[in-house]
C-alpha positions as CSV (number, residue, x, y, z in Angstrom):
1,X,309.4,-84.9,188.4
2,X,306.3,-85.6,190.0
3,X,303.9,-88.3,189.1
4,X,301.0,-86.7,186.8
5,X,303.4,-83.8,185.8
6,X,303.0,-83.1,182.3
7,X,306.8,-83.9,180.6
8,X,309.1,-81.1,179.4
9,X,309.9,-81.7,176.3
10,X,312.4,-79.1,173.9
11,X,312.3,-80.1,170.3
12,X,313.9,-78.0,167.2
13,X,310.0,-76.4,166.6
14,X,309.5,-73.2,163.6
15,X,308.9,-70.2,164.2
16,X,305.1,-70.3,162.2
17,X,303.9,-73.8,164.8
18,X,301.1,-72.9,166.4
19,X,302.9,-73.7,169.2
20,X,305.4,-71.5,169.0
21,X,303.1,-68.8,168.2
22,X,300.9,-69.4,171.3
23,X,304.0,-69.2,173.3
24,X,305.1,-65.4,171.6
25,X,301.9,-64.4,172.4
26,X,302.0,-65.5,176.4
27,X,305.5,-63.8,176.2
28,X,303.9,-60.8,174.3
29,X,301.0,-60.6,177.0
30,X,303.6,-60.5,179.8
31,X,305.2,-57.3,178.1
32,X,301.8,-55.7,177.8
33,X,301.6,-56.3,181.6
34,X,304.7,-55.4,182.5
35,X,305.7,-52.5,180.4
36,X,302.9,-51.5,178.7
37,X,303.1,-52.3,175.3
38,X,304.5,-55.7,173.6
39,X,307.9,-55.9,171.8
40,X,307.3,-54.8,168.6
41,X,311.2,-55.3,167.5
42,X,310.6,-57.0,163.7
43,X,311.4,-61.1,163.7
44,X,313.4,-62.3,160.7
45,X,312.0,-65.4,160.6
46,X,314.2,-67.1,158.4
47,X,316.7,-67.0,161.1
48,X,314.7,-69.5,162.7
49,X,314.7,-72.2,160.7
50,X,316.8,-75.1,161.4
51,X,319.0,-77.0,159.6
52,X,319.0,-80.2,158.7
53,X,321.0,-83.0,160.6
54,X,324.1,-84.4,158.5
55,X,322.0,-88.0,158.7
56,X,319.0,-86.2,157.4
57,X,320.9,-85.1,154.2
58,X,322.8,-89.0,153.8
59,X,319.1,-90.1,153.8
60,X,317.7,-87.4,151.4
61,X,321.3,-88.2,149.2
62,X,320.2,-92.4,149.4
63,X,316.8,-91.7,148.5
64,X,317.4,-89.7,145.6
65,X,320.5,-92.4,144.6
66,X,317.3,-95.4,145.0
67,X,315.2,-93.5,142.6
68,X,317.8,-92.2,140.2
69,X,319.0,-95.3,140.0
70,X,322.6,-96.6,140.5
71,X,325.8,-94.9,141.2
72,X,328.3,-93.2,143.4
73,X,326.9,-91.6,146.6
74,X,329.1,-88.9,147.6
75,X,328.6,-88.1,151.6
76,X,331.3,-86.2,152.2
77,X,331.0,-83.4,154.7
78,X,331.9,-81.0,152.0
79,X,329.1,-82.3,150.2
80,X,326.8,-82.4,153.1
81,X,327.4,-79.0,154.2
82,X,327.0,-77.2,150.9
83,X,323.4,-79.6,150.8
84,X,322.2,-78.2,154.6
85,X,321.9,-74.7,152.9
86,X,319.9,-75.8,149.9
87,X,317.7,-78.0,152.1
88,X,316.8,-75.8,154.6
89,X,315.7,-73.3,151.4
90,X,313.1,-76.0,150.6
């Protein structure tokens, strides 16, 4: 990269950041230009949610342990990956 070249950086981002939104609506303008009209294909977007990391659920499972107080934490993957679809509900 060049020095004083802004840094590319790709991050997990939702679909509703303002970001992201700016970024449809370049891609929508480009459509417009190109073809006429933008995409107007509906966007589920629940599809574009992402899901939690298995650490970010053993720290959500510890935090709730610390405040319910003591007892057995249970991180099994089982576990873990019936939590990632309640969490990413939230």
């Amino acid at each position: 990269m060049s020095p004083g070249a802004d840094a590319l950086t790709i991050s997990p981002t939702a679909y509703d950041d303002p970001v992201v939104r700016r970024l449809e609506a370049e891609v929508q303008q480009e459509y417009v230009e190109r073809y006429g009209g933008p995409d107007e294909t509906a966007v589920e977007t629940c599809k574009f949610v992402s899901m939690p990391t298995t650490e970010e659920i053993k720290e959500k499972l510890r935090a709730a342990t610390r405040e319910d107080g003591p007892g057995r934490l249970d991180l099994s993957e089982e576990l873990i990956n019936r939590l990632r679809i309640g969490i990413a509900d939230e």
